[in-house]
N, CA, C, O and CB atoms as a CASP TS submission, in Angstrom:
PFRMAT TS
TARGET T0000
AUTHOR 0000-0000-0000
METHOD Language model
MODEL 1
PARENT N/A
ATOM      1  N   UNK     1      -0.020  -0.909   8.037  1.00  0.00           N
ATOM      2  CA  UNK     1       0.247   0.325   8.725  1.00  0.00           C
ATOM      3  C   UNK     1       1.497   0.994   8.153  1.00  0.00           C
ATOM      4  O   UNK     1       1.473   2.201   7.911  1.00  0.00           O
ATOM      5  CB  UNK     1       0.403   0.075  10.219  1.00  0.00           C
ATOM      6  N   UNK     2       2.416   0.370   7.964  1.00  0.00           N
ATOM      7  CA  UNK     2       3.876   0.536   7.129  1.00  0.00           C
ATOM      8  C   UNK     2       3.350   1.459   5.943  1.00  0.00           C
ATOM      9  O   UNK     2       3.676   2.636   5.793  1.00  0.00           O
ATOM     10  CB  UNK     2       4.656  -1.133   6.460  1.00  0.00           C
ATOM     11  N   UNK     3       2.302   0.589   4.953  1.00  0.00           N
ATOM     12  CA  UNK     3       2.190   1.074   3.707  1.00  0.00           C
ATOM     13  C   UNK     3       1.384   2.852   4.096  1.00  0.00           C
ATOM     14  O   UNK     3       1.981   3.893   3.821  1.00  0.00           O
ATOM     15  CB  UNK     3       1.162  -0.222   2.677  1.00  0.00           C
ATOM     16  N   UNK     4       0.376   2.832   4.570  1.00  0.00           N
ATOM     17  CA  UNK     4       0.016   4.055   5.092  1.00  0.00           C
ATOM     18  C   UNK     4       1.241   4.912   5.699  1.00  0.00           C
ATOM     19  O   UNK     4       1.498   5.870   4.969  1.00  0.00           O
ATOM     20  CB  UNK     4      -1.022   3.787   6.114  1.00  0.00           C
ATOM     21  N   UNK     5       1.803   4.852   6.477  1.00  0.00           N
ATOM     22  CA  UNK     5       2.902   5.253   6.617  1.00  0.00           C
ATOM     23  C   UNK     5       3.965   6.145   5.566  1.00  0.00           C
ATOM     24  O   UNK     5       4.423   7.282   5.461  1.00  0.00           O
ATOM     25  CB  UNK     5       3.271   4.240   6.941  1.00  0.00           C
ATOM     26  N   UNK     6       4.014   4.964   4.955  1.00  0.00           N
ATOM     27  CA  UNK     6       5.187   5.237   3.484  1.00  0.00           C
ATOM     28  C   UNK     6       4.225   6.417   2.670  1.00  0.00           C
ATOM     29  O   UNK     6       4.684   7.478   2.247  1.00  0.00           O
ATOM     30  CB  UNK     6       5.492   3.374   2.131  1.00  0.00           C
ATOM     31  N   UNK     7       3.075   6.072   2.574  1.00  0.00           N
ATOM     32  CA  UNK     7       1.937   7.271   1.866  1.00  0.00           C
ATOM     33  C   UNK     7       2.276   8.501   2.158  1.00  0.00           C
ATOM     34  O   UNK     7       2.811   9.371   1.471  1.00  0.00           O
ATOM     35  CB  UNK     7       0.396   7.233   2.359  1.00  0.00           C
ATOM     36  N   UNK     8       1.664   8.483   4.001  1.00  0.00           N
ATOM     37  CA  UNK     8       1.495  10.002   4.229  1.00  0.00           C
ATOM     38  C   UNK     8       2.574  10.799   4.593  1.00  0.00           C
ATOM     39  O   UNK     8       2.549  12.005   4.838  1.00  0.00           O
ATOM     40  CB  UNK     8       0.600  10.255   5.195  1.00  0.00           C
ATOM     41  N   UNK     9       4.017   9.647   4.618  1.00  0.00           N
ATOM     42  CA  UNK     9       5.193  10.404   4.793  1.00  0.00           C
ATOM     43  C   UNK     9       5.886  11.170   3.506  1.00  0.00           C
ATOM     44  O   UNK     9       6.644  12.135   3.612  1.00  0.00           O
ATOM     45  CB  UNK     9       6.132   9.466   5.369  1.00  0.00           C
ATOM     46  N   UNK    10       5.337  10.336   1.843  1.00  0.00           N
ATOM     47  CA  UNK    10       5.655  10.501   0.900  1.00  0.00           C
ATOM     48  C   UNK    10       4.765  12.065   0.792  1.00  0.00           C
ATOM     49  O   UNK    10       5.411  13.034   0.394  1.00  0.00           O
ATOM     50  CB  UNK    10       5.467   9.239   0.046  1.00  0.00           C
ATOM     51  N   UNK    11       3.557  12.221   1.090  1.00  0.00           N
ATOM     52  CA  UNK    11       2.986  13.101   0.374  1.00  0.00           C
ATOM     53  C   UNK    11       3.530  14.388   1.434  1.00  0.00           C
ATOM     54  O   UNK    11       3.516  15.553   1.037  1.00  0.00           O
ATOM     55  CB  UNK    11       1.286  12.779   0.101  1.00  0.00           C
ATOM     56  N   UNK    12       3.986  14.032   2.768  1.00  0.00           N
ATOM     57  CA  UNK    12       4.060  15.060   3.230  1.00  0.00           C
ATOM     58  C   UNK    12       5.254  15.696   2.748  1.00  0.00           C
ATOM     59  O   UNK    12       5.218  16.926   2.722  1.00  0.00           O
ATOM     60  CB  UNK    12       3.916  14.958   4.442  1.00  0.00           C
ATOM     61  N   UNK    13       6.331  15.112   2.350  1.00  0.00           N
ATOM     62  CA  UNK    13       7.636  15.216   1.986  1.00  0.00           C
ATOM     63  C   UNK    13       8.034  16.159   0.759  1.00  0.00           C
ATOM     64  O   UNK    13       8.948  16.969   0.606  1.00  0.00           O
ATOM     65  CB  UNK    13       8.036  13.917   1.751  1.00  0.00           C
ATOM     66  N   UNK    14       6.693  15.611  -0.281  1.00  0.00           N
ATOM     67  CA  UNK    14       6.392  16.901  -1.384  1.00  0.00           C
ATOM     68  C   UNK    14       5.793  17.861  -0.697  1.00  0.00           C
ATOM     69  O   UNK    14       6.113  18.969  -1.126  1.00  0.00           O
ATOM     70  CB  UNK    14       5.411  16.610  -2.663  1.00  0.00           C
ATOM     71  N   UNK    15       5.157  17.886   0.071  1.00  0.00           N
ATOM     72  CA  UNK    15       4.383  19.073   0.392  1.00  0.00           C
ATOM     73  C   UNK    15       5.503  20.245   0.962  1.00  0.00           C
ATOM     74  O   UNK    15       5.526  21.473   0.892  1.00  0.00           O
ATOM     75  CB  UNK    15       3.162  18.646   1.571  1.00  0.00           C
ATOM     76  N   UNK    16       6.333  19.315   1.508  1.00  0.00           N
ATOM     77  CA  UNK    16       7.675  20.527   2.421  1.00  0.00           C
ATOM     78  C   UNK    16       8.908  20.307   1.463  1.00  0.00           C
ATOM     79  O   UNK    16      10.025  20.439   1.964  1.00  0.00           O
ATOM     80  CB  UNK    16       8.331  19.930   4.502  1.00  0.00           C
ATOM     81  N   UNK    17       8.829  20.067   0.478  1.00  0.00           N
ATOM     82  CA  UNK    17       9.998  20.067  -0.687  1.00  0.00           C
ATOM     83  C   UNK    17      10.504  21.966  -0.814  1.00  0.00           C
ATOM     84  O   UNK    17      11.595  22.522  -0.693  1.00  0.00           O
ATOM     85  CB  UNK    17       9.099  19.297  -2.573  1.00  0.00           C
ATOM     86  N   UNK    18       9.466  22.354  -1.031  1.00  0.00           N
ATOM     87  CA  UNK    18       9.463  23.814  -1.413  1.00  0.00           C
ATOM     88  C   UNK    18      10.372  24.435   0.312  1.00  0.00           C
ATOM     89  O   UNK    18      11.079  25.433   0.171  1.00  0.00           O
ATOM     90  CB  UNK    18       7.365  24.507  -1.789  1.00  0.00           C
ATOM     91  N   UNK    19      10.310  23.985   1.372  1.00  0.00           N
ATOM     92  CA  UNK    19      10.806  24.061   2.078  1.00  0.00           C
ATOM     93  C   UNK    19      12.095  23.924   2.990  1.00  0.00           C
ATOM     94  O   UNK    19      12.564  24.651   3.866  1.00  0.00           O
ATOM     95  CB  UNK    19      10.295  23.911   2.083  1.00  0.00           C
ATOM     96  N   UNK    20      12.552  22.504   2.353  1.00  0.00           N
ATOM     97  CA  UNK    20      13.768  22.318   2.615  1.00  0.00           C
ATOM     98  C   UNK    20      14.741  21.865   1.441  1.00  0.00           C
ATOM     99  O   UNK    20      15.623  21.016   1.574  1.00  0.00           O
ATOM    100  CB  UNK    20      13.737  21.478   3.615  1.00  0.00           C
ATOM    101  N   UNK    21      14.406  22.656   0.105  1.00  0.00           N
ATOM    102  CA  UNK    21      14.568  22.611  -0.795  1.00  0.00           C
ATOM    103  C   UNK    21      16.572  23.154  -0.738  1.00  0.00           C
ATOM    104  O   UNK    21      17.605  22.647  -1.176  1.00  0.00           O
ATOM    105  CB  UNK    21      13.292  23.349  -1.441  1.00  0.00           C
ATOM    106  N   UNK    22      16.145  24.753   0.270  1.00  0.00           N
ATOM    107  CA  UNK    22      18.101  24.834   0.811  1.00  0.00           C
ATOM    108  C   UNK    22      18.799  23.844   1.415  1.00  0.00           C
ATOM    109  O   UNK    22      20.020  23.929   1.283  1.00  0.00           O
ATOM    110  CB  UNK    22      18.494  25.884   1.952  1.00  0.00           C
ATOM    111  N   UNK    23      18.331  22.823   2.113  1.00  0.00           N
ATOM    112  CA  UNK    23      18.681  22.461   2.960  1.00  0.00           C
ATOM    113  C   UNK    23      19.308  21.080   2.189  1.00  0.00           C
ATOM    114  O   UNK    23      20.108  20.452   2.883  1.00  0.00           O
ATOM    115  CB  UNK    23      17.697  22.535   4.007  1.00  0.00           C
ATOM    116  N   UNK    24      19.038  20.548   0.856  1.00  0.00           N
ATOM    117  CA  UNK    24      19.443  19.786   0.327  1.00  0.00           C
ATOM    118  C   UNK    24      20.504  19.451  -0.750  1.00  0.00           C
ATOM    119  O   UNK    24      20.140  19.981  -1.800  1.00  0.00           O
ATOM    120  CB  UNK    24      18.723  19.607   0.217  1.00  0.00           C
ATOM    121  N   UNK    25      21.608  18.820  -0.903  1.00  0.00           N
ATOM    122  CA  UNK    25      22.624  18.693  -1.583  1.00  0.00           C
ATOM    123  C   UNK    25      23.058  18.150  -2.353  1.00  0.00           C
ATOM    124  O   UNK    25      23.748  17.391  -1.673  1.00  0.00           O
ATOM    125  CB  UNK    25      23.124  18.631  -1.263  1.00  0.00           C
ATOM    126  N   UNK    26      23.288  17.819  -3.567  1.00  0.00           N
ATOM    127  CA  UNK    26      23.335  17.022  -4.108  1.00  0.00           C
ATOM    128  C   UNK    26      22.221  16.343  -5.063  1.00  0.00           C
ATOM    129  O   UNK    26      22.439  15.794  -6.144  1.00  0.00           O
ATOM    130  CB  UNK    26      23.734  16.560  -3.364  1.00  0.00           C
ATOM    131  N   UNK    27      20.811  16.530  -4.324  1.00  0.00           N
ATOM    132  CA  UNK    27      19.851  15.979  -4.588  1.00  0.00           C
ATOM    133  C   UNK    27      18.711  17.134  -5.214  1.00  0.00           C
ATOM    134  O   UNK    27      18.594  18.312  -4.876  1.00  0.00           O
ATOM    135  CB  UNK    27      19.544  15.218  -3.387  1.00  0.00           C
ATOM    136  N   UNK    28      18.130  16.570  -5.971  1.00  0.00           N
ATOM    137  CA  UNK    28      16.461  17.498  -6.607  1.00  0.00           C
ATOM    138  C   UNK    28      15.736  17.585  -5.495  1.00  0.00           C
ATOM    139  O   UNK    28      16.038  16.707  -4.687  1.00  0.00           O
ATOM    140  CB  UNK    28      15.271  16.628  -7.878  1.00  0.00           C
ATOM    141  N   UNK    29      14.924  18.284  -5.155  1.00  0.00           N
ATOM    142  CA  UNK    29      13.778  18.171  -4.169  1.00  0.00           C
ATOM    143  C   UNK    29      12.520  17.083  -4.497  1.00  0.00           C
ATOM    144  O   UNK    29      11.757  16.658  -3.629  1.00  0.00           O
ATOM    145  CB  UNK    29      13.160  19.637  -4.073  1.00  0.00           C
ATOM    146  N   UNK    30      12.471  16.781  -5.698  1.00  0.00           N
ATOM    147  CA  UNK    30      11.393  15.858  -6.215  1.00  0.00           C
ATOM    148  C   UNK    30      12.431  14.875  -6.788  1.00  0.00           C
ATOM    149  O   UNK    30      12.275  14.679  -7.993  1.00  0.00           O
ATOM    150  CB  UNK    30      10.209  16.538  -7.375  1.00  0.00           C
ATOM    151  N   UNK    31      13.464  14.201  -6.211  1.00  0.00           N
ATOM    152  CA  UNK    31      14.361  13.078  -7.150  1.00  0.00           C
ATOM    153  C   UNK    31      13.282  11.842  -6.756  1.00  0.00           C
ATOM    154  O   UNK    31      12.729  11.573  -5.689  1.00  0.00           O
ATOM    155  CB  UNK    31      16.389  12.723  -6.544  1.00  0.00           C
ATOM    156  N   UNK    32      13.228  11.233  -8.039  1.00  0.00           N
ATOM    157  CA  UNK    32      11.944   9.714  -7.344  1.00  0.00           C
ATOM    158  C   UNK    32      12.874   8.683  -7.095  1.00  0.00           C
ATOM    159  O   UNK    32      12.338   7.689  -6.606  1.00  0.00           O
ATOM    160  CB  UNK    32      10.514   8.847  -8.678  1.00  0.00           C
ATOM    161  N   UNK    33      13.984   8.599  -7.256  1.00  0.00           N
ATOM    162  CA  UNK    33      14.608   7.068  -6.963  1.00  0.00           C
ATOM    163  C   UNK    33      14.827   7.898  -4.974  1.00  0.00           C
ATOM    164  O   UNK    33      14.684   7.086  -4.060  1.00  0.00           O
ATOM    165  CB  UNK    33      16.759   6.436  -8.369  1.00  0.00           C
ATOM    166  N   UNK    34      15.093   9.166  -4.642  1.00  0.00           N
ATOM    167  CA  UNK    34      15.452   9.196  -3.285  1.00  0.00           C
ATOM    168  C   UNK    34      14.019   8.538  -3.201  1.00  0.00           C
ATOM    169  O   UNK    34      14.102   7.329  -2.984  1.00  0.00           O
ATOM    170  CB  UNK    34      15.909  10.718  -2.447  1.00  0.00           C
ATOM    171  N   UNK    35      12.665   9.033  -3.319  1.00  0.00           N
ATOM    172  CA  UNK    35      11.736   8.910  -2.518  1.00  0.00           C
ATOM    173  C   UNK    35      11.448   6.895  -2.653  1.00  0.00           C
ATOM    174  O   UNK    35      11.041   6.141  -1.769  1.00  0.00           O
ATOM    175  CB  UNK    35      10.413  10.138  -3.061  1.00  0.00           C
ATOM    176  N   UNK    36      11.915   6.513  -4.305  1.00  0.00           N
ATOM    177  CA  UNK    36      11.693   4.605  -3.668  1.00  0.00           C
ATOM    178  C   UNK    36      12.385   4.336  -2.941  1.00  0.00           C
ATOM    179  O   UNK    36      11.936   3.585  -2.075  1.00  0.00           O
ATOM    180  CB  UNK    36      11.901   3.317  -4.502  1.00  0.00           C
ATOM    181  N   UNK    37      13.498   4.646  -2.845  1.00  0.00           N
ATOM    182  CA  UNK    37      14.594   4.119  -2.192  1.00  0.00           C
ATOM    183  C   UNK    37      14.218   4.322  -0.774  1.00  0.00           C
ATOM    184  O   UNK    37      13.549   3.430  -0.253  1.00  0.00           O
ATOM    185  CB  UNK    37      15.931   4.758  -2.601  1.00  0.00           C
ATOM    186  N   UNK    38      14.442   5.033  -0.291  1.00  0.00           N
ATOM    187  CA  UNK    38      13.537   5.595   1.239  1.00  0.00           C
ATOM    188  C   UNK    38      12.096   4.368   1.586  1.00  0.00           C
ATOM    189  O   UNK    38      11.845   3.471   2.391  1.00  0.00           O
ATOM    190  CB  UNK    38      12.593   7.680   0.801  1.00  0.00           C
ATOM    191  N   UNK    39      11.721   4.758   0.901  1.00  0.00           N
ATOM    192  CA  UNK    39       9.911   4.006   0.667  1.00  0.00           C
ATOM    193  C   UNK    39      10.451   2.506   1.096  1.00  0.00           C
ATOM    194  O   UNK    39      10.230   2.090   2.233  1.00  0.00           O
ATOM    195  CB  UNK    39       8.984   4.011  -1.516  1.00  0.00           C
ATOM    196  N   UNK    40      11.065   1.833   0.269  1.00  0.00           N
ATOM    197  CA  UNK    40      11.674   0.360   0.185  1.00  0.00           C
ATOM    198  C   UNK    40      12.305   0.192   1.280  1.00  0.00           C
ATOM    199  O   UNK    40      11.966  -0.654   2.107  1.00  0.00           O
ATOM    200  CB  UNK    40      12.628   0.033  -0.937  1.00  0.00           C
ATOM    201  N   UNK    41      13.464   1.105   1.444  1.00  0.00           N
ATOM    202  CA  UNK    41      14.120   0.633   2.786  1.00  0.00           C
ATOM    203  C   UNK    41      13.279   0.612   4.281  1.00  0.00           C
ATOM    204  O   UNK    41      13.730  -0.042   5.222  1.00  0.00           O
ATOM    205  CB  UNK    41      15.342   1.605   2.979  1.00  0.00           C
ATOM    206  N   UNK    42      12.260   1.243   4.375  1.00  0.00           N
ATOM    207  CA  UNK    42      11.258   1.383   5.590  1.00  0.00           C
ATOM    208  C   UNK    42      10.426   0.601   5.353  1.00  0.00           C
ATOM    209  O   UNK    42       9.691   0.543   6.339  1.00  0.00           O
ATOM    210  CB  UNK    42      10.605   2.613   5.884  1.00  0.00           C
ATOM    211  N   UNK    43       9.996  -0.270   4.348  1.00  0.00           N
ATOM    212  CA  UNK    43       8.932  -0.958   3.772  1.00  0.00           C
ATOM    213  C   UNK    43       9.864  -2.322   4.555  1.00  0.00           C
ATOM    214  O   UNK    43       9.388  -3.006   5.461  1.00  0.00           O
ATOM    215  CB  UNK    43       8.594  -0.784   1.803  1.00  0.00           C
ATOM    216  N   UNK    44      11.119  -2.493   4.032  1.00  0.00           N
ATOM    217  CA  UNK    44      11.962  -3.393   4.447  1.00  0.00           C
ATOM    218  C   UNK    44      12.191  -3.695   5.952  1.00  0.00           C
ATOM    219  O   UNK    44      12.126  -4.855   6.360  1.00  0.00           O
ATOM    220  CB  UNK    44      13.033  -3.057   3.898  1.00  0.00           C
ATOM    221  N   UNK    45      12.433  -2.754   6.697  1.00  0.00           N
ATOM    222  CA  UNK    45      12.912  -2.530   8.159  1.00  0.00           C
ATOM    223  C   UNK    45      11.269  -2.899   8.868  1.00  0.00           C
ATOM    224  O   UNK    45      11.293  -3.413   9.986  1.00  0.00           O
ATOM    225  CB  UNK    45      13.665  -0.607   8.495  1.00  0.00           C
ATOM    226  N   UNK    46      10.076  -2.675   8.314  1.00  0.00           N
ATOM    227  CA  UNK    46       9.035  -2.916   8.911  1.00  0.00           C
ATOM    228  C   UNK    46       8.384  -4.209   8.836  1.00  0.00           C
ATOM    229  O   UNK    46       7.531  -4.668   9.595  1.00  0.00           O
ATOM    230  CB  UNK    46       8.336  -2.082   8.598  1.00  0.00           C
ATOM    231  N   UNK    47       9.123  -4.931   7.402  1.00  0.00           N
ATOM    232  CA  UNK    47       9.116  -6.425   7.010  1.00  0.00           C
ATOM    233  C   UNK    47       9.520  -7.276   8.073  1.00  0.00           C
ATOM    234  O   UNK    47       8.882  -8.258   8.453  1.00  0.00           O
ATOM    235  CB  UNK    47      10.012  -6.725   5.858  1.00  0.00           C
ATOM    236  N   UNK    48      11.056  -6.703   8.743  1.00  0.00           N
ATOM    237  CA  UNK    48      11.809  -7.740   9.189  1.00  0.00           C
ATOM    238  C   UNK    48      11.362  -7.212  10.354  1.00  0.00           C
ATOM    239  O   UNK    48      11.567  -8.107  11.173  1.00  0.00           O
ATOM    240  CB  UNK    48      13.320  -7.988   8.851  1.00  0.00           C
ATOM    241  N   UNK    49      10.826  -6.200  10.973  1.00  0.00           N
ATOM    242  CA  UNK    49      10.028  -6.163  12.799  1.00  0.00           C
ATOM    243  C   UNK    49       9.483  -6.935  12.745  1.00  0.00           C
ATOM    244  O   UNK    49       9.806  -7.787  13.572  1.00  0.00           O
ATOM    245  CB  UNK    49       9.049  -5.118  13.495  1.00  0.00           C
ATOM    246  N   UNK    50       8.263  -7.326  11.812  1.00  0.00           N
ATOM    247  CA  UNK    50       7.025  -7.797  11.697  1.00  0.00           C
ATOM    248  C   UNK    50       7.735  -9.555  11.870  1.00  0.00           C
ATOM    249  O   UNK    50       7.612 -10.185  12.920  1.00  0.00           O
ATOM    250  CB  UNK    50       6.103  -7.191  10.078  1.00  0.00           C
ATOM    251  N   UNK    51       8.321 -10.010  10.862  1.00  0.00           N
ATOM    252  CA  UNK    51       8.911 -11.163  10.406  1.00  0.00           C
ATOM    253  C   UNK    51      10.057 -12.091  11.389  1.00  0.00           C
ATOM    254  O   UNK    51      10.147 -13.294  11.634  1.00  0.00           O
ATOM    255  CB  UNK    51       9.534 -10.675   9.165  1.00  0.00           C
ATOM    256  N   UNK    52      10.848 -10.899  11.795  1.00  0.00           N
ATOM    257  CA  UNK    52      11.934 -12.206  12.350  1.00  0.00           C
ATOM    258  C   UNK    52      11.301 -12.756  14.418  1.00  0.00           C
ATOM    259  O   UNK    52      11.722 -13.725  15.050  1.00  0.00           O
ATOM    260  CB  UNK    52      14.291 -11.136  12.379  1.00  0.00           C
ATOM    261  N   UNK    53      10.172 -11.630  14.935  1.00  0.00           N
ATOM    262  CA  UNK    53       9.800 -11.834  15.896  1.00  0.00           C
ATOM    263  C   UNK    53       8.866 -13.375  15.695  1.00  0.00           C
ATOM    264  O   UNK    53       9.008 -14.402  16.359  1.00  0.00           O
ATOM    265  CB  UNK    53       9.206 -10.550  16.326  1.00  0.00           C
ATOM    266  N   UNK    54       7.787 -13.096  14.430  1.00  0.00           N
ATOM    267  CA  UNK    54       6.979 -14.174  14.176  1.00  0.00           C
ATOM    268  C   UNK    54       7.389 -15.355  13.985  1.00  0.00           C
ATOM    269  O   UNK    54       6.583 -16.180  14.415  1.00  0.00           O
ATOM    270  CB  UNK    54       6.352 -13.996  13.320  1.00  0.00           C
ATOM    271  N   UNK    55       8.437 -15.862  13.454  1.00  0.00           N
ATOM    272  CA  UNK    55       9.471 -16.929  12.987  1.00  0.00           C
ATOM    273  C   UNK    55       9.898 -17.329  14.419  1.00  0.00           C
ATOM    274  O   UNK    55       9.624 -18.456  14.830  1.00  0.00           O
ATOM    275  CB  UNK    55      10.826 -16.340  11.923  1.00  0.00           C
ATOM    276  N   UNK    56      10.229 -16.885  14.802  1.00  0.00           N
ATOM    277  CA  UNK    56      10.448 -17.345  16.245  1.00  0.00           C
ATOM    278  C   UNK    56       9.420 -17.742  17.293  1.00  0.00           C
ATOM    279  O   UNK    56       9.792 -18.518  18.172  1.00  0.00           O
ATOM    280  CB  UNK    56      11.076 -16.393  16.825  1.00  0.00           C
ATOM    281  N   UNK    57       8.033 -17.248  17.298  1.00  0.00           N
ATOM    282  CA  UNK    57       7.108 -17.387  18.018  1.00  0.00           C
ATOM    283  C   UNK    57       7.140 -18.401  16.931  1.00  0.00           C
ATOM    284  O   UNK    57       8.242 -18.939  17.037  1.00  0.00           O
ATOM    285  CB  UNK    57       6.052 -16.345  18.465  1.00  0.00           C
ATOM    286  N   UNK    58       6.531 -18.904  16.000  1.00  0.00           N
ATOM    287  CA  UNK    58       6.157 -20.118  15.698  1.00  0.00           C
ATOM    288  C   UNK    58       7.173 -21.441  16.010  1.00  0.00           C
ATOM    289  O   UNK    58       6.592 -22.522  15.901  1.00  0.00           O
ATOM    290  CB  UNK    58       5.849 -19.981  14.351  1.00  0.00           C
ATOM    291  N   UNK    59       8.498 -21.506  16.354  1.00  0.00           N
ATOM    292  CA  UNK    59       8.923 -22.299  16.476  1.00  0.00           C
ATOM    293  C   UNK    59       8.568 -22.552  18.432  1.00  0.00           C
ATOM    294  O   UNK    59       8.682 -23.758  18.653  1.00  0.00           O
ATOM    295  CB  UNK    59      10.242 -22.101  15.715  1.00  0.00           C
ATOM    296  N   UNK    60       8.308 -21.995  19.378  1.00  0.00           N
ATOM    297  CA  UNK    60       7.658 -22.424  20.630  1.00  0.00           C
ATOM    298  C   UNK    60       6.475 -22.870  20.695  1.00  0.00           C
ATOM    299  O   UNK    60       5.527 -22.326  20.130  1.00  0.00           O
ATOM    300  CB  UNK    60       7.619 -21.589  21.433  1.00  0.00           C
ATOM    301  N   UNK    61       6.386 -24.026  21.469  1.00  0.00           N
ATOM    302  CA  UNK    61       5.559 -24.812  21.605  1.00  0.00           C
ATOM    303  C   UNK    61       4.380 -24.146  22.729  1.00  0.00           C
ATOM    304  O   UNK    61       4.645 -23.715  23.851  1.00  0.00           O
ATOM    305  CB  UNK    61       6.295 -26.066  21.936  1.00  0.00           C
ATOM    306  N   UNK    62       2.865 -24.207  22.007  1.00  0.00           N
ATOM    307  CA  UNK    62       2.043 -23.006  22.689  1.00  0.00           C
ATOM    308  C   UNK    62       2.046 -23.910  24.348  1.00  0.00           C
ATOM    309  O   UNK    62       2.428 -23.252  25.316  1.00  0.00           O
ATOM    310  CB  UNK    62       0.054 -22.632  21.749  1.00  0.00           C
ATOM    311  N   UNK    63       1.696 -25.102  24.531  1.00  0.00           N
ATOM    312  CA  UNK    63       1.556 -25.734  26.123  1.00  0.00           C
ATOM    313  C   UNK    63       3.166 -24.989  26.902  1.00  0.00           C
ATOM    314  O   UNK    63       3.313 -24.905  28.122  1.00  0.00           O
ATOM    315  CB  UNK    63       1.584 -28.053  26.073  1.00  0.00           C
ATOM    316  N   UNK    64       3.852 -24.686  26.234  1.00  0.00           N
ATOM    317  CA  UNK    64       4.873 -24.266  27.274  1.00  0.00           C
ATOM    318  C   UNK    64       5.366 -23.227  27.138  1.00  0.00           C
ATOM    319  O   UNK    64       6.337 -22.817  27.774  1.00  0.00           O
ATOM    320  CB  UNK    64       5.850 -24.968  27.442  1.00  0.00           C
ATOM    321  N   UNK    65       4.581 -22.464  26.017  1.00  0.00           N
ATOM    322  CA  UNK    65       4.823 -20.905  26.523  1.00  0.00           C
ATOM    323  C   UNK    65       3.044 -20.338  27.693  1.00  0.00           C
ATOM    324  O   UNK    65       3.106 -19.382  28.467  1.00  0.00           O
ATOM    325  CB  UNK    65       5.027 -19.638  24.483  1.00  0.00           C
ATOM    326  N   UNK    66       1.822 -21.116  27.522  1.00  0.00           N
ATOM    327  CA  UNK    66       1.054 -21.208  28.132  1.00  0.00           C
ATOM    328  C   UNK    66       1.273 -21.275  29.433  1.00  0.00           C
ATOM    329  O   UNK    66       0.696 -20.528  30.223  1.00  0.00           O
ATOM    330  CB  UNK    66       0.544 -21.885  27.733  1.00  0.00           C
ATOM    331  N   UNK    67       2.145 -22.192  29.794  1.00  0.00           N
ATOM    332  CA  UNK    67       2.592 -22.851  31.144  1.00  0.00           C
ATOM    333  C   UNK    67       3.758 -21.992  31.327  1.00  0.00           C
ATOM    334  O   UNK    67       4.363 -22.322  32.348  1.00  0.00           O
ATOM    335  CB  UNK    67       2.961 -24.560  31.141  1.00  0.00           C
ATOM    336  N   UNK    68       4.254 -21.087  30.762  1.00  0.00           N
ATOM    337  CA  UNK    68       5.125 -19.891  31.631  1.00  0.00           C
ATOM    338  C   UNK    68       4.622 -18.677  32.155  1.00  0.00           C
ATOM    339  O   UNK    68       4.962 -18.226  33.249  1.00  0.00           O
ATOM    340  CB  UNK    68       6.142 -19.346  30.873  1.00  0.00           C
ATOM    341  N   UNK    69       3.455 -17.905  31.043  1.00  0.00           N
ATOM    342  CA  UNK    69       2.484 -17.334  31.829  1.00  0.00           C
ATOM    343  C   UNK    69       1.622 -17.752  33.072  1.00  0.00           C
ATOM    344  O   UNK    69       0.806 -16.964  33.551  1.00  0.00           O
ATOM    345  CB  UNK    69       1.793 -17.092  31.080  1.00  0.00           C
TER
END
């Protein structure tokens, strides 16, 4: 879902380049290291939602998280 994500946020982002093209400083409207960099860091942040919850559910024992519901 992340990777879809990273897609349709990438393509929308060119699509409104021409748009907030004033609004930007420093930067090209089409620079590609902003758009990996961006891409990676949300790719990352959606790694570790996904990851540090699961790591933890596997270390509880299912009879006694069973037996708390």
């Amino acid at each position: 879902m992340a990777l879809v994500g990273v897609g349709v946020g990438i393509a929308g982002a060119l699509v409104l380049t021409r748009f907030l093209s004033s609004l930007l400083y420093g930067v090209s409207p089409h620079d590609p290291m902003t758009f990996v960099g961006v891409a990676v860091l949300l790719l990352t942040v959606a790694l570790a939602a996904c990851w540090i919850p699961a790591r933890k559910a596997m270390h509880v024992d299912p009879m006694v998280a069973l037996r708390y519901e």
